[in-house]
Structure formats: C-alpha cells, structure tokens
Residue, then its C-alpha position, 0 to 999 in steps of 0.5 A: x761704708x755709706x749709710x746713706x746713699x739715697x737717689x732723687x726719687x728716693x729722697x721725693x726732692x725736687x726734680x731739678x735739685x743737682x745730684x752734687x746737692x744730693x751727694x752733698x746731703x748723703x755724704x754728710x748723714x752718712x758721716x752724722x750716723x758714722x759719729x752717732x750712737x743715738x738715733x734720736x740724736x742723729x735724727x735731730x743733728x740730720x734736719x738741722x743739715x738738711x735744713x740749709x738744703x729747703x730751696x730743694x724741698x729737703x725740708x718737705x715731709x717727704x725728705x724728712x719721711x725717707x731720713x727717718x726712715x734710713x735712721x730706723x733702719x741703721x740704728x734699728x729703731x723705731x721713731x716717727x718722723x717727730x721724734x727728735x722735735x718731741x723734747x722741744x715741744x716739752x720745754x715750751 
C-alpha cells in the first residue's frame, strides 16, 4: 500500500523538478509513515528527508504544507506545520 503518492501540483514543487525525484520522495515518506507509529515522529524524520531534495523547493512551505497535510490524514491527527520542530525550540 502507497501512503504517499502525491503529484507535482500537489506537492507545489518546481516545475521542472523530475518526476524520478518526485517518485523518489513519495516512495521514501510512504515507507517513513509504514515503520512509524508517531505522526510527530514521521513529521520530523519526513523533513530531514526532504531536506536533501531543497534545489527543488522541497524544503518551501508549501512542500512542507502538503506533508503535513498527508501526515494528518494517515495518522488522523492534527499538527501544524511546526510540530515536529516545537521540542527543539524548547531545548534552546
């Protein structure tokens, strides 16, 4: 089962980003959420993935926006988009 099978328009990346970087990414957060159990945890462990992929906008709000968005909807919580960074910001 994909949990993430997103296309370009709905991830808001650049439009010249290759679809093999596009299948690349939802193949990896689909097996993220699969190993997962905590949507806070997947959150976290799906920007430092998408992260390496920023020379195609993954790491713009708007990439960050529809991860967050699947995250909710697969674990049927409610984070915002900063959730996963909350903790570190209290450590510092």
């Amino acid at each position: 089962m994909t949990f993430v099978n997103l296309k370009r328009s709905q991830w808001e990346c650049y439009t010249d980003t290759p679809d093999s970087v596009i299948e690349t990414i939802n193949i990896q957060l689909s097996d993220i959420f699969k190993c997962e159990s905590d949507p806070v945890e997947a959150q976290r462990q799906s920007y430092e993935f998408m992260d390496l992929y920023r020379e195609w906008g993954f790491s713009d709000s708007e990439p960050m926006q529809a991860l967050t968005d699947r995250v909710n909807y697969i674990f049927q919580s409610n984070l915002d988009r900063w959730e996963c960074l909350k903790a570190g910001w209290a450590a510092s």
